[in-house]
N, C-alpha and C positions, 0 to 999 in steps of 0.2 A: 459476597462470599463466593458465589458459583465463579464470576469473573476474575476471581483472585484465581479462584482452583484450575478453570482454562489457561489463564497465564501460565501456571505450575507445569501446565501438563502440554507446553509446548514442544515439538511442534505440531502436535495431534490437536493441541488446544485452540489452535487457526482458527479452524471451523469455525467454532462458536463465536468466536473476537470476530471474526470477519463479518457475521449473521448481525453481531449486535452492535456495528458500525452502521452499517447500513439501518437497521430499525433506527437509530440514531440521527441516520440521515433522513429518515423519513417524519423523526419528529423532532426535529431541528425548531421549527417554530413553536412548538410550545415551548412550557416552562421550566420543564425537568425533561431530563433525561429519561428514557424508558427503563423500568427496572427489567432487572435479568429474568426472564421466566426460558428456560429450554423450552423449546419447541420444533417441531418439524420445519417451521416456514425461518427462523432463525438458523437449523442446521443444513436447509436446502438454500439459505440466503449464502452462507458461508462458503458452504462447495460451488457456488456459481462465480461467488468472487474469486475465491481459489483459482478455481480453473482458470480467470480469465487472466489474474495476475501470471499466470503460469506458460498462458499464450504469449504474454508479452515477456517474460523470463527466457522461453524458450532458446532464442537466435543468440542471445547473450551469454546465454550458458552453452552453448556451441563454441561458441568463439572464443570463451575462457578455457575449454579446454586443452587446445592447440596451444592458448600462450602460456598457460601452467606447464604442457609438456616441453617447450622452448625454452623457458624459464627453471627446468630442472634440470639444474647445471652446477654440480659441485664446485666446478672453479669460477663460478661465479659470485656464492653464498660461503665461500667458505666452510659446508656443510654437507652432512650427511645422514641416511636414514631417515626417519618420521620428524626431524627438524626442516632436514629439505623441501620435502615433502609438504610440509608445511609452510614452510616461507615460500614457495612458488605455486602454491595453493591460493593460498591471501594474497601474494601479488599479481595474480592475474585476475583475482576476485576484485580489487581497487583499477585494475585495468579496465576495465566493465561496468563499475559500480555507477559512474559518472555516467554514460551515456544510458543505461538501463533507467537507472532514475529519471533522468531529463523524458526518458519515452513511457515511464508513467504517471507522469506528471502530463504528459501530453493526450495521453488517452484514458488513463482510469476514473478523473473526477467528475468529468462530465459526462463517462458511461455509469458511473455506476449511481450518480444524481437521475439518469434517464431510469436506472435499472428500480432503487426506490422508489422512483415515481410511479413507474409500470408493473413491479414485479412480475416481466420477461426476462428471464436469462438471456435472450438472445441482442438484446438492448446491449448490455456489456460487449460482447464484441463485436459493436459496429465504428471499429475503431474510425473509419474515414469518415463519417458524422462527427467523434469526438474532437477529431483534425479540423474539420469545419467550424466548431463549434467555438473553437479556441479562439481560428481565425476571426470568427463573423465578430467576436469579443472579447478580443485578447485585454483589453481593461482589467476587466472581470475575473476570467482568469488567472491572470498574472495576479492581484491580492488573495484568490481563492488559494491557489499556489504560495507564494509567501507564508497566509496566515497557516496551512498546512506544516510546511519544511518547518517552519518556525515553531508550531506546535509539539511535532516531534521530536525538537533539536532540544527543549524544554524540557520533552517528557524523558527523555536519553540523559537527560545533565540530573535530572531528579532524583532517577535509580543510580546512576554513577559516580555524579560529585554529592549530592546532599544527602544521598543514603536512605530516599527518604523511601525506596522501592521501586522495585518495577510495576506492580500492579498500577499505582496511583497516577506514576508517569506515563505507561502506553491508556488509562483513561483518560486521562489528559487529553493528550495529543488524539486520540476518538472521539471523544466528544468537540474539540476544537475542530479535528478535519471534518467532521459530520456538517457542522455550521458551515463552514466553508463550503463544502461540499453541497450543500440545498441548496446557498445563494448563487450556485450555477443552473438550477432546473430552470426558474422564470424565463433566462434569455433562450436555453437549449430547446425548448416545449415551441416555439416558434415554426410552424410547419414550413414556411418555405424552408427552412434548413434542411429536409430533408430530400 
């Protein structure tokens, strides 16, 4: 229930999805799932994630700006007003979208496997460890990664085509990336890699 009502209450509701991915991630090897309990270390787990998702947004959302404002072009859309406005919004957002992804998928799963492991914030943006980490095991990664995108693409098709919610779909895909996401601690925890 509480996770249904974060979802509702997106995108203030982050926080808490993002706190209780991570407990997720951290008890990926047992049997169940953690239930929902609010707490401090779940709403400071969440703003750590935030933030770091947010480091790596950053440059990307620079760069979409310029192409949205290039992109806002009447005789190119046929279009005017808060239609425009929009169509050169979203297509500079799809301009972006592709390479933002690719770069957190390259740094977010095995910082923030390091971040569960440790509960340091500062774990999450040691992005050139997560580069490392990819490298030293790109095997690993690359089905960590898969079983991720694939998770989510599941959980998107769930609330979209089968109707069946959004709630059940983005747990879905948390609970799957969480799994994912632990079976990258054992190789990352490797001290020469730092």
């Amino acid at each position: 229930m509480a996770g249904t009502l974060a979802i509702a209450l997106l995108p203030l509701g982050v926080i808490p999805v993002l706190g209780y991915a991570v407990a997720c991630t951290r008890s990926a090897t047992g049997d169940a799932p953690p239930s929902w309990r609010f707490s401090r270390r779940l709403l400071a787990d969440g703003v750590s994630v935030l933030a770091a998702i947010a480091v790596v947004a950053a440059p990307f959302i620079l760069v979409a700006i310029p192409i949205a404002r290039a992109l806002h072009t009447p005789s190119l859309w046929g279009s005017s007003g808060a239609v425009l406005d929009v169509e050169a919004a979203t297509s500079a957002a799809l301009v972006v979208a592709l390479p933002w992804g690719v770069a957190m998928l390259l740094v977010m799963p095995h910082a923030v496997a390091r971040f569960a492991a440790s509960g340091a914030p500062a774990t999450l943006f040691d992005y050139p460890r997560s580069l490392r980490s990819v490298r030293r095991d790109f095997a690993t990664w690359n089905v960590a990664v898969a079983a991720i995108v694939t998770a989510w693409a599941v959980g998107l098709a769930c609330a979209a085509l089968l109707c069946i919610g959004l709630a059940p779909g983005v747990f879905y895909a948390i609970l799957v990336s969480a799994h994912a996401t632990s079976s990258l601690h054992a190789e990352d925890s490797d001290p020469s890699a730092r």
